[in-house]
Predicted model as a PDB file, atoms N, CA, C, CB and O in Angstrom, pLDDT in the B-factor column:
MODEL        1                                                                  
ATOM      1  N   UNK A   1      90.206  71.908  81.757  1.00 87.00           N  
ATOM      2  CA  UNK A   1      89.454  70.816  82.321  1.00 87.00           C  
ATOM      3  C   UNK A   1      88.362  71.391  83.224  1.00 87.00           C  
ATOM      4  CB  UNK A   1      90.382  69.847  83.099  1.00 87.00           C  
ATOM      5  O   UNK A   1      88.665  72.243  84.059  1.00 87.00           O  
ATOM      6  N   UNK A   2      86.902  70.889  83.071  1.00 93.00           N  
ATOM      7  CA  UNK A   2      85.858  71.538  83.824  1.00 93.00           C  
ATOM      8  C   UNK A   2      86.356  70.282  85.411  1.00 93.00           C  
ATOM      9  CB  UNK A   2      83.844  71.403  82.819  1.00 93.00           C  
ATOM     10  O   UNK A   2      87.099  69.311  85.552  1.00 93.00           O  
ATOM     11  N   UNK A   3      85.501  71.010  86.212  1.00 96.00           N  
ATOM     12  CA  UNK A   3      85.448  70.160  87.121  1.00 96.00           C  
ATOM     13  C   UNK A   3      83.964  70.012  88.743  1.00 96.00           C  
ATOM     14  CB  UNK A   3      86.945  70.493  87.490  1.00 96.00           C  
ATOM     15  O   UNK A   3      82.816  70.041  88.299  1.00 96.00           O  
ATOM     16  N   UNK A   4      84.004  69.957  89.391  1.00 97.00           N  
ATOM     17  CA  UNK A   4      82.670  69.688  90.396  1.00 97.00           C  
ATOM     18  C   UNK A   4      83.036  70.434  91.371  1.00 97.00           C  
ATOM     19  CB  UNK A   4      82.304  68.159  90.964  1.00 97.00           C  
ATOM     20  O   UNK A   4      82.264  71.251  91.874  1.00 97.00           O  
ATOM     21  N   UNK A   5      84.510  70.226  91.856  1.00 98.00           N  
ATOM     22  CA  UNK A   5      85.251  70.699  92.814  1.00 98.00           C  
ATOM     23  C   UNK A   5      84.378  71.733  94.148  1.00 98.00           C  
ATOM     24  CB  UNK A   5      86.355  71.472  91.950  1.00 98.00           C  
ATOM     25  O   UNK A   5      84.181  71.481  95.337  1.00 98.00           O  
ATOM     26  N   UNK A   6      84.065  72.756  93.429  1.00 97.00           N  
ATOM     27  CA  UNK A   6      83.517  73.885  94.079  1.00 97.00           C  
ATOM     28  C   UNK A   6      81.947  73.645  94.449  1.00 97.00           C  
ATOM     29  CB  UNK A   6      83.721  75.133  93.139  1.00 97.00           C  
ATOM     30  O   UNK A   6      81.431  74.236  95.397  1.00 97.00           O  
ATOM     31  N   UNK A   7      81.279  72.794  93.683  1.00 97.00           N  
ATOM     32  CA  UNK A   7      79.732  72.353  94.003  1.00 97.00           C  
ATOM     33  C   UNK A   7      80.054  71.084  95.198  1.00 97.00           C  
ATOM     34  CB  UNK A   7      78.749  71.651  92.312  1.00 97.00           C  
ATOM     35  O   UNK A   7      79.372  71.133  96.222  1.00 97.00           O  
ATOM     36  N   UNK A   8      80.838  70.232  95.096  1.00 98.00           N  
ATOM     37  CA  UNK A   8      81.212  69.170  96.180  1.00 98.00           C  
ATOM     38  C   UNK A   8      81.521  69.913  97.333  1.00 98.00           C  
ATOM     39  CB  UNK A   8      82.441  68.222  95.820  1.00 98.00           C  
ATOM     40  O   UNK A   8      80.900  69.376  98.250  1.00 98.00           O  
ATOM     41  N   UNK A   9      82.101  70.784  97.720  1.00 98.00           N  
ATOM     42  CA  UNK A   9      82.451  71.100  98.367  1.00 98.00           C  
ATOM     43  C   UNK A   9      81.584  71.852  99.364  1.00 98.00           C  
ATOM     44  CB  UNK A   9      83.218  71.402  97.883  1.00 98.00           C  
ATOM     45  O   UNK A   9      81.618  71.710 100.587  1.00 98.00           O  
ATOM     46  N   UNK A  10      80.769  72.709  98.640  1.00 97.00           N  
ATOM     47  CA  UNK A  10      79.835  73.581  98.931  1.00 97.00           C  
ATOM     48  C   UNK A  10      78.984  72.618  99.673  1.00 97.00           C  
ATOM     49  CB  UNK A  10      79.224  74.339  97.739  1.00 97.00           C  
ATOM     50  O   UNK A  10      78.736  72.723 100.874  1.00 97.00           O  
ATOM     51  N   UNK A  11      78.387  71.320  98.606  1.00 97.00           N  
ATOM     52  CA  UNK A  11      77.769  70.756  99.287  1.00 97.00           C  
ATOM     53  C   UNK A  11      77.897  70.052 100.914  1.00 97.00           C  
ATOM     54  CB  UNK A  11      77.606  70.180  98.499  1.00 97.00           C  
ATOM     55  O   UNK A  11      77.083  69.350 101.513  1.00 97.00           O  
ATOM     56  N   UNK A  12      78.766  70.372 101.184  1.00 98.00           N  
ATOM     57  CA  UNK A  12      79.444  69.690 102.906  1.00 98.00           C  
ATOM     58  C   UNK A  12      79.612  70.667 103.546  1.00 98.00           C  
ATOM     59  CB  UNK A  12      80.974  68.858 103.084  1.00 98.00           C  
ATOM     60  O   UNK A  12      80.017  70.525 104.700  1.00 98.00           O  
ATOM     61  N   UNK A  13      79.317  72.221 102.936  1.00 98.00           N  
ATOM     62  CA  UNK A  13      79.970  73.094 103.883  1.00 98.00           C  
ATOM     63  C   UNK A  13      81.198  73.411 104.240  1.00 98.00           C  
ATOM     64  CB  UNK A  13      79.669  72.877 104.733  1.00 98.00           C  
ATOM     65  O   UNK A  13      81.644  74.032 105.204  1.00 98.00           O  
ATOM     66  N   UNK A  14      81.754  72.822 103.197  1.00 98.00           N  
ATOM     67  CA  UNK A  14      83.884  73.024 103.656  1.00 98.00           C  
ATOM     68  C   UNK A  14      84.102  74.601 103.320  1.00 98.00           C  
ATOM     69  CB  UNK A  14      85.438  71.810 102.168  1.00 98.00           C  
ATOM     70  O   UNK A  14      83.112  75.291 103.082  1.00 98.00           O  
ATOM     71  N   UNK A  15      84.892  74.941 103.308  1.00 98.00           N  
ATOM     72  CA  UNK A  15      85.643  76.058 102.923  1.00 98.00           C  
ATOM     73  C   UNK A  15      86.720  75.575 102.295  1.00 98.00           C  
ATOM     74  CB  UNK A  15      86.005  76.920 103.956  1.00 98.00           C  
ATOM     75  O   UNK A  15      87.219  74.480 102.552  1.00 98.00           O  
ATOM     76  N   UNK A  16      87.234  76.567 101.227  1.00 98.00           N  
ATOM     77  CA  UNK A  16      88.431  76.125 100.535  1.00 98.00           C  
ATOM     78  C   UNK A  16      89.327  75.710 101.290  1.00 98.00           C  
ATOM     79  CB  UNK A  16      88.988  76.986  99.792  1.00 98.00           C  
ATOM     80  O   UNK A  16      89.802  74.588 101.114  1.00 98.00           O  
ATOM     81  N   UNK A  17      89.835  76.689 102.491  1.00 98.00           N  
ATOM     82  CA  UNK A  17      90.655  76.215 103.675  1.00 98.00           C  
ATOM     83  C   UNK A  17      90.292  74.732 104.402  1.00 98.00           C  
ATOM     84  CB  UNK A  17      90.494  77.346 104.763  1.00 98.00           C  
ATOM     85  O   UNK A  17      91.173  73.980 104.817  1.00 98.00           O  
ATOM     86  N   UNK A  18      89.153  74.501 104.467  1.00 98.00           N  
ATOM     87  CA  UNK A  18      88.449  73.435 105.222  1.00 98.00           C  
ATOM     88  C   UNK A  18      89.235  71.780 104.168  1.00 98.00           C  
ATOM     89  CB  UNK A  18      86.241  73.812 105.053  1.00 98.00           C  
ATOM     90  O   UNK A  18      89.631  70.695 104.595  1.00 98.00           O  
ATOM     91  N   UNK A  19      89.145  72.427 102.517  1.00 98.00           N  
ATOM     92  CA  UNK A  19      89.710  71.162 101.653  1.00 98.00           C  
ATOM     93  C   UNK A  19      90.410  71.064 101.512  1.00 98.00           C  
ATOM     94  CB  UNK A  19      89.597  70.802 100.755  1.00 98.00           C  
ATOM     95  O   UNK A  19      90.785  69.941 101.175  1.00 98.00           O  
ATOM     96  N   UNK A  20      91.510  72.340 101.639  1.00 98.00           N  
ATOM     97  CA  UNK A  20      93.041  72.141 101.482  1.00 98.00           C  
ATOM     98  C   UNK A  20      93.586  71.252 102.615  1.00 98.00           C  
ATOM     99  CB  UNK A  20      93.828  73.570 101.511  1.00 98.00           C  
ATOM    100  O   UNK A  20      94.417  70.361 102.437  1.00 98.00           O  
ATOM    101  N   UNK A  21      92.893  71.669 104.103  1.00 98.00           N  
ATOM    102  CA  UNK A  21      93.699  70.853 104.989  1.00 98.00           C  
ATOM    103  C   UNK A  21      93.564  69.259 104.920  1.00 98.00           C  
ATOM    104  CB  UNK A  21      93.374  71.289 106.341  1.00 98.00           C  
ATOM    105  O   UNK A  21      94.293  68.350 105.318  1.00 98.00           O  
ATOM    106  N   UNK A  22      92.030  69.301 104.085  1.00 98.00           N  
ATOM    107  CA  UNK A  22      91.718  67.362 104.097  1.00 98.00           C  
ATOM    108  C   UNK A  22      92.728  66.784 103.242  1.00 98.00           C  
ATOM    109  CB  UNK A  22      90.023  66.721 103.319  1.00 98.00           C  
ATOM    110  O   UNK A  22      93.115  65.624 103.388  1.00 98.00           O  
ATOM    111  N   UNK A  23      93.339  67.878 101.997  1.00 98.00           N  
ATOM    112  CA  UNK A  23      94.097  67.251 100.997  1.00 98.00           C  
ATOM    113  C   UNK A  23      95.743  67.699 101.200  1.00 98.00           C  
ATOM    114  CB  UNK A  23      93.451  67.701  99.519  1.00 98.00           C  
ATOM    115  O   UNK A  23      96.707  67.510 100.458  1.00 98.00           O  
ATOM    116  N   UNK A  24      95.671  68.152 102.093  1.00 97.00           N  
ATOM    117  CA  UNK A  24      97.405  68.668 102.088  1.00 97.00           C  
ATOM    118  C   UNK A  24      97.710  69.539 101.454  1.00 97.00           C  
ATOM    119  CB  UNK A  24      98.414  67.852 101.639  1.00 97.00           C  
ATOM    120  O   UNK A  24      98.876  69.519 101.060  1.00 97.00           O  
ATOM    121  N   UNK A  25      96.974  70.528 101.111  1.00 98.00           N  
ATOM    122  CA  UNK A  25      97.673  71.424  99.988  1.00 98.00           C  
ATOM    123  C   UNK A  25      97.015  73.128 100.431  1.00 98.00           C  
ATOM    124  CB  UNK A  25      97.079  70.763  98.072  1.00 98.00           C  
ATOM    125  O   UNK A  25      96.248  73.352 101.368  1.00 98.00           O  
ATOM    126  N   UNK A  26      97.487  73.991  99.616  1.00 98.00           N  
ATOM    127  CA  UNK A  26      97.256  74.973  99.941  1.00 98.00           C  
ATOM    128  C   UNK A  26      95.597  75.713  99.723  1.00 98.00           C  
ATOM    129  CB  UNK A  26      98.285  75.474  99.394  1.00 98.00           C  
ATOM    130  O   UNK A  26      94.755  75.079  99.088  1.00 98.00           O  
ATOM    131  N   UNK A  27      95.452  76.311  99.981  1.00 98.00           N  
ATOM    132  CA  UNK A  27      94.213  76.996  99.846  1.00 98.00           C  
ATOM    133  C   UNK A  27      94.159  77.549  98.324  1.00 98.00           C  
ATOM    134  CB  UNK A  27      94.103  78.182 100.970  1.00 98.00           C  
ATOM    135  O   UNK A  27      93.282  77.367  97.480  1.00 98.00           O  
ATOM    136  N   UNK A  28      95.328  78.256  98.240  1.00 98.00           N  
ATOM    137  CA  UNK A  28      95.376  78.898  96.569  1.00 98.00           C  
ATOM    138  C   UNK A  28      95.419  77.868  95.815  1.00 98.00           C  
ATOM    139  CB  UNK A  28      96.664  79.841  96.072  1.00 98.00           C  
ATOM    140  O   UNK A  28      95.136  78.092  94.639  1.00 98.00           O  
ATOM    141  N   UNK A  29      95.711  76.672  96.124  1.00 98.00           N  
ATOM    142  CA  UNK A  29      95.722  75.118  94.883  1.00 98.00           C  
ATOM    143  C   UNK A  29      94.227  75.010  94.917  1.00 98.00           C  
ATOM    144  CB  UNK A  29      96.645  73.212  95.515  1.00 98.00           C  
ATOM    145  O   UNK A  29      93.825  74.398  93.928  1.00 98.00           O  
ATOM    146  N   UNK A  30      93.411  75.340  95.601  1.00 98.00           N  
ATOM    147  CA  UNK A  30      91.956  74.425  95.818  1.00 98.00           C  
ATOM    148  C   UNK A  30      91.824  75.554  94.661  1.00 98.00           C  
ATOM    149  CB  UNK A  30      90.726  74.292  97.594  1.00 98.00           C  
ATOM    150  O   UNK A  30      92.050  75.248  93.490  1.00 98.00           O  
ATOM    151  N   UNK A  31      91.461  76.832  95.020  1.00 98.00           N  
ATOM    152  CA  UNK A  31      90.719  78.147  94.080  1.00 98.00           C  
ATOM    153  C   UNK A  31      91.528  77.922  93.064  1.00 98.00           C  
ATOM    154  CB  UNK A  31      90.762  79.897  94.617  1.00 98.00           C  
ATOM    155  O   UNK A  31      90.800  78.221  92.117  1.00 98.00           O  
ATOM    156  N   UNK A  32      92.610  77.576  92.585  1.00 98.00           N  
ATOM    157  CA  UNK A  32      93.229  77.487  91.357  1.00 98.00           C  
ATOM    158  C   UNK A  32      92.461  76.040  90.459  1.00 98.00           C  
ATOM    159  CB  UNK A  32      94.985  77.344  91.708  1.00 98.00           C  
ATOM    160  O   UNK A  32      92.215  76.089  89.253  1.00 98.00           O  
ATOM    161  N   UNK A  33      92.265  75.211  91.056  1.00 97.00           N  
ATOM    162  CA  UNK A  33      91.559  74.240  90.956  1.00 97.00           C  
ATOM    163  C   UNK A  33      90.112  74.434  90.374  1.00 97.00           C  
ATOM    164  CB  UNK A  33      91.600  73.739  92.114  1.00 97.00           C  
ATOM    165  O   UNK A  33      89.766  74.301  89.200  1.00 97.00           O  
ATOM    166  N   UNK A  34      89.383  74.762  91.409  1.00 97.00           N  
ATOM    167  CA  UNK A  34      88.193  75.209  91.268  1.00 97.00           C  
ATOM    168  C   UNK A  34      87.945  76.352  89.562  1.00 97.00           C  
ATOM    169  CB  UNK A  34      88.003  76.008  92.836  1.00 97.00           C  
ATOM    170  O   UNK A  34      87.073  76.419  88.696  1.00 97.00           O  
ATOM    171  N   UNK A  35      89.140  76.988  89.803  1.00 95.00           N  
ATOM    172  CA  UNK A  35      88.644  78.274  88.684  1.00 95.00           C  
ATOM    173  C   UNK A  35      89.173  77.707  87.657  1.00 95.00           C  
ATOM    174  CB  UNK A  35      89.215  79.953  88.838  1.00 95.00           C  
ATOM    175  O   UNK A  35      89.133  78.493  86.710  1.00 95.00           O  
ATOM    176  N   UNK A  36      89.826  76.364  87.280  1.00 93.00           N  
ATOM    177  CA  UNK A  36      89.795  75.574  86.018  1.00 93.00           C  
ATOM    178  C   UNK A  36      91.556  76.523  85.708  1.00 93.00           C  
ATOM    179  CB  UNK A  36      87.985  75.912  84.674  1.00 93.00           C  
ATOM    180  O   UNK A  36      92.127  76.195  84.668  1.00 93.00           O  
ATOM    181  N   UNK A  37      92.283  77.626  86.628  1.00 96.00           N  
ATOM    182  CA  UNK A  37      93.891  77.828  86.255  1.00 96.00           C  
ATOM    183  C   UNK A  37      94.880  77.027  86.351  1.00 96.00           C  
ATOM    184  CB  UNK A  37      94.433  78.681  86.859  1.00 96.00           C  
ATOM    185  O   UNK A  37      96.006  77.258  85.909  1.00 96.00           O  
ATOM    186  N   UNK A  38      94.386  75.623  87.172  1.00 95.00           N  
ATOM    187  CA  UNK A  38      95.145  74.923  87.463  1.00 95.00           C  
ATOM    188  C   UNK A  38      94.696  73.082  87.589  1.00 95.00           C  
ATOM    189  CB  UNK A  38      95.558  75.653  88.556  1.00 95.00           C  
ATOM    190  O   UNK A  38      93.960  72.601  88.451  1.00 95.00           O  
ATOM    191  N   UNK A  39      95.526  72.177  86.244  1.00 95.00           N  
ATOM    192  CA  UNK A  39      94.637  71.132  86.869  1.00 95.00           C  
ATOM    193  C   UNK A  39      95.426  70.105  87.755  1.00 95.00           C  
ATOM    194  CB  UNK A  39      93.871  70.347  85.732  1.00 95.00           C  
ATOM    195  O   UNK A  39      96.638  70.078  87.540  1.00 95.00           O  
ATOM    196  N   UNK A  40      95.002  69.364  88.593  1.00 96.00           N  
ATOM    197  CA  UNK A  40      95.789  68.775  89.641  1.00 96.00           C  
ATOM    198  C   UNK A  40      96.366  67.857  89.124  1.00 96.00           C  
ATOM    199  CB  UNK A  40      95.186  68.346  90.739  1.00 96.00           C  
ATOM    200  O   UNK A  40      96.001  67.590  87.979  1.00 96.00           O  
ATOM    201  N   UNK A  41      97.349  67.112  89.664  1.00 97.00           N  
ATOM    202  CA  UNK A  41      98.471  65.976  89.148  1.00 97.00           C  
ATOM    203  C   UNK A  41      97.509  64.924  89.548  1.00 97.00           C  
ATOM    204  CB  UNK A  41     100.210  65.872  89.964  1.00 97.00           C  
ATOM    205  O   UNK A  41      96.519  65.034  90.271  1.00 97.00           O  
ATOM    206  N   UNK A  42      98.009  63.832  88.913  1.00 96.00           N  
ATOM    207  CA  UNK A  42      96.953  62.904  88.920  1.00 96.00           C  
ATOM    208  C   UNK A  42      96.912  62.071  90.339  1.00 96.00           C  
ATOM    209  CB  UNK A  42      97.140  61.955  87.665  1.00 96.00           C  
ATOM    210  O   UNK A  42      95.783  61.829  90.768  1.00 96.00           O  
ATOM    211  N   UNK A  43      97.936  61.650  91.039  1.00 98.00           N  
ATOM    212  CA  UNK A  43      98.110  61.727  92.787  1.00 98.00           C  
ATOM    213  C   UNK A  43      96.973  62.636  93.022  1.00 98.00           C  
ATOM    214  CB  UNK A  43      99.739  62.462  93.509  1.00 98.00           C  
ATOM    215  O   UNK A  43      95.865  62.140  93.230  1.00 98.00           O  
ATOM    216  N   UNK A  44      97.138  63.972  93.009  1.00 98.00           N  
ATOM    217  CA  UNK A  44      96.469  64.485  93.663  1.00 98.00           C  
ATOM    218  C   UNK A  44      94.598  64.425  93.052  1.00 98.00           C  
ATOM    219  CB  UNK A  44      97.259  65.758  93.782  1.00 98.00           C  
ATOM    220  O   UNK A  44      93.729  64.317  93.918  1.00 98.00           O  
ATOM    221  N   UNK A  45      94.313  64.482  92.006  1.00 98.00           N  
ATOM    222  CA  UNK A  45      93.252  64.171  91.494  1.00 98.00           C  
ATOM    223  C   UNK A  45      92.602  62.751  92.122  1.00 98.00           C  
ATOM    224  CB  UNK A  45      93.539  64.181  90.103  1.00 98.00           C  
ATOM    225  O   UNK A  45      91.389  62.710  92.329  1.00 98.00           O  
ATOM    226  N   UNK A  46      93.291  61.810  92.361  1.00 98.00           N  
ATOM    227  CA  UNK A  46      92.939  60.580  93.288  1.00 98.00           C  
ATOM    228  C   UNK A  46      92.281  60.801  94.532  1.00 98.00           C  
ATOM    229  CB  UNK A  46      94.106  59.862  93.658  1.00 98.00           C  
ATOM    230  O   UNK A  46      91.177  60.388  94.889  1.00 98.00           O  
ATOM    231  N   UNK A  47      93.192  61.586  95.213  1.00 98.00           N  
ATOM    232  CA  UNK A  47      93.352  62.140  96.486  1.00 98.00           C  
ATOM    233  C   UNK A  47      91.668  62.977  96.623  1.00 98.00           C  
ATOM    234  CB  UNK A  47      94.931  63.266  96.513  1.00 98.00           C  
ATOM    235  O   UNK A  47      90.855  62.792  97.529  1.00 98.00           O  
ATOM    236  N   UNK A  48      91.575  63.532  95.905  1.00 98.00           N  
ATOM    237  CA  UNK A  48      90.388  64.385  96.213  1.00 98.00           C  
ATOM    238  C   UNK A  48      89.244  63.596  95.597  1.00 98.00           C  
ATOM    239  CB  UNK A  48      90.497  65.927  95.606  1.00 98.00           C  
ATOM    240  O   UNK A  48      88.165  64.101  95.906  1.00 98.00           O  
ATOM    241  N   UNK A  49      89.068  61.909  94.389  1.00 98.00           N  
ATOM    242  CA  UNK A  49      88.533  61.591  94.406  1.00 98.00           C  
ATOM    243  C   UNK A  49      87.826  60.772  95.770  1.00 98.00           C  
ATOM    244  CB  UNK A  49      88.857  61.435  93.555  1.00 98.00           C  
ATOM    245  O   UNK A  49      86.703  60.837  96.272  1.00 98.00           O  
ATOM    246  N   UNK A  50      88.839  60.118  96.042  1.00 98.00           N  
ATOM    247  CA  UNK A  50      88.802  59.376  97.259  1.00 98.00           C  
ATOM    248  C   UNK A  50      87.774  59.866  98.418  1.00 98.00           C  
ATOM    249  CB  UNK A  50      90.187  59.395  97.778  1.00 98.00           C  
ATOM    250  O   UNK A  50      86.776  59.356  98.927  1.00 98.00           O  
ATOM    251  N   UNK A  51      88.653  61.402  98.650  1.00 98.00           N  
ATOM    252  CA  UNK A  51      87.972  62.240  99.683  1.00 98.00           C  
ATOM    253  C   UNK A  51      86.409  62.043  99.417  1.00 98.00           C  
ATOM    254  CB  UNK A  51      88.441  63.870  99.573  1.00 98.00           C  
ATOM    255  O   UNK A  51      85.636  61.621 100.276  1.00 98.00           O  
ATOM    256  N   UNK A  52      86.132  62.313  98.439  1.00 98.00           N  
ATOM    257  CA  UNK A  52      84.573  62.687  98.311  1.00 98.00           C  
ATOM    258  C   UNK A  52      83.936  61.030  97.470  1.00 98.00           C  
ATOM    259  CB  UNK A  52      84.339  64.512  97.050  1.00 98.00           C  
ATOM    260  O   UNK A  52      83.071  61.008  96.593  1.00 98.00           O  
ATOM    261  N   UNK A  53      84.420  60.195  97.860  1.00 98.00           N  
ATOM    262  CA  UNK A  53      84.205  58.896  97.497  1.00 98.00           C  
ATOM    263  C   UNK A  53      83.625  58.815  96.195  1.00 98.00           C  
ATOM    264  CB  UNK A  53      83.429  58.243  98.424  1.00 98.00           C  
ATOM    265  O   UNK A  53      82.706  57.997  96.230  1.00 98.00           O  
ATOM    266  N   UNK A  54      83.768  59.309  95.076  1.00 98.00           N  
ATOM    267  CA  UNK A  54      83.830  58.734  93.425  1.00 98.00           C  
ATOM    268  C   UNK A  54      85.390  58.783  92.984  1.00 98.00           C  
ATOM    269  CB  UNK A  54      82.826  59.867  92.202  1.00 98.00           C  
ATOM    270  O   UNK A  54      86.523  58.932  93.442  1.00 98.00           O  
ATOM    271  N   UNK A  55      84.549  58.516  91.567  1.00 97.00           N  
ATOM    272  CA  UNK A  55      85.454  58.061  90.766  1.00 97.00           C  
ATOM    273  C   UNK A  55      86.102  59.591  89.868  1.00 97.00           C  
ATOM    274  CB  UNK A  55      84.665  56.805  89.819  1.00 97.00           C  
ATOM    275  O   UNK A  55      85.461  60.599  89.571  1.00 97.00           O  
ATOM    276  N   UNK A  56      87.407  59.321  89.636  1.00 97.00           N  
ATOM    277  CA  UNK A  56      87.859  61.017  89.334  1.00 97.00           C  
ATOM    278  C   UNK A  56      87.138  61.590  87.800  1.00 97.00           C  
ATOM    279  CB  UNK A  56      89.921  61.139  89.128  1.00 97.00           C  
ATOM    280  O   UNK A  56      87.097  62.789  87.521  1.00 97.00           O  
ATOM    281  N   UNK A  57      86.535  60.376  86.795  1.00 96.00           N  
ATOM    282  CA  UNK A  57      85.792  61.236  85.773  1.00 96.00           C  
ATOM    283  C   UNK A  57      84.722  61.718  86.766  1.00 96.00           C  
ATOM    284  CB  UNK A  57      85.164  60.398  84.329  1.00 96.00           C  
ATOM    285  O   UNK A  57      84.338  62.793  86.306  1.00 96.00           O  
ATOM    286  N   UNK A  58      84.020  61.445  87.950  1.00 96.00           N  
ATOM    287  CA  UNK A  58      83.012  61.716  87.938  1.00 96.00           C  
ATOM    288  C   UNK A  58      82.990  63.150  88.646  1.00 96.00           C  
ATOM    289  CB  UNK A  58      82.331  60.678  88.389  1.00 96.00           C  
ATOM    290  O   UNK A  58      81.984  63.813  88.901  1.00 96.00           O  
ATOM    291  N   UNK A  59      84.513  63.530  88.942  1.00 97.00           N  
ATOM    292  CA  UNK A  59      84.635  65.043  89.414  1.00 97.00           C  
ATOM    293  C   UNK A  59      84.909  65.786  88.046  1.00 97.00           C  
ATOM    294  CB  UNK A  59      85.966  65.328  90.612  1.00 97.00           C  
ATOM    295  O   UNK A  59      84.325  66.806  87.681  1.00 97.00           O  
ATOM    296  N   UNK A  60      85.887  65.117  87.353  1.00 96.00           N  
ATOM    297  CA  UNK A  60      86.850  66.263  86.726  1.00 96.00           C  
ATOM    298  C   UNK A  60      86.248  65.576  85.211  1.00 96.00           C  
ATOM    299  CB  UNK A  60      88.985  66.217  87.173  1.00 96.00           C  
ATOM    300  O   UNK A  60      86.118  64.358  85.096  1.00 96.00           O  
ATOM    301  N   UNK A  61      85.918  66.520  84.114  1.00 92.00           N  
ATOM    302  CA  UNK A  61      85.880  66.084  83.011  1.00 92.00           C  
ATOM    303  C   UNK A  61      86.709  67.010  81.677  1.00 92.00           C  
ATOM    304  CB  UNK A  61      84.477  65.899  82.915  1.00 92.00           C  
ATOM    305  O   UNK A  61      86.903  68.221  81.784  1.00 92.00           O  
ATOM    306  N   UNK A  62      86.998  66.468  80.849  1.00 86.00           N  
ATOM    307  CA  UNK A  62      88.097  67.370  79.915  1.00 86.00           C  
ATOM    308  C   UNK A  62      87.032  68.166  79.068  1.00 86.00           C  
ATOM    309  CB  UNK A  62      89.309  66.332  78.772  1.00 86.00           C  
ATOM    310  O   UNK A  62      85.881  67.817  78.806  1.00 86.00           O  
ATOM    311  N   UNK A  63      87.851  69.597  78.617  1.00 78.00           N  
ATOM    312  CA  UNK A  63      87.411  70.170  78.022  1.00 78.00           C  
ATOM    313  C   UNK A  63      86.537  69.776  76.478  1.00 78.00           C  
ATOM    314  CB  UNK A  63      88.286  70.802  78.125  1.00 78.00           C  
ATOM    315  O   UNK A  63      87.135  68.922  75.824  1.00 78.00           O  
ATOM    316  N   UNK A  64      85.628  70.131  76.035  1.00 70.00           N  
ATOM    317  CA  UNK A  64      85.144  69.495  74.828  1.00 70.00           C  
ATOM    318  C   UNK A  64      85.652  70.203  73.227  1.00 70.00           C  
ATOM    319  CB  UNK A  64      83.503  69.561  75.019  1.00 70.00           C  
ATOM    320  O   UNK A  64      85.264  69.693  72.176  1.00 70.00           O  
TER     321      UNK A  64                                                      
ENDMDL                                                                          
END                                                                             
């Protein structure tokens, strides 16, 4: 699954550490995230839509 993750983020200035703490989770979940090794449960895919106020296709899109 591609995703935005790492450009959203950038764009605010967070640090991976900076998103893990907004989302509860670890730092290695964000970079696992980000590097497409890991895709988030759908709770949590909410969770980080929310954060950055869209909608979760408009972060995360499936592979083609």
């Amino acid at each position: 699954m591609n995703n935005r993750l790492k450009v959203l983020r950038a764009e605010r200035g967070w640090s991976q550490q900076d998103l893990a703490a907004r989302l509860e989770v670890s730092r290695q979940s964000v970079n696992a995230i980000e590097t497409g090794r890991y895709d988030p449960s759908l709770p949590l895919a909410f969770r980080i839509a929310d954060l950055f106020g869209m909608m979760i296709e408009d972060i995360f899109q499936r592979d083609e």
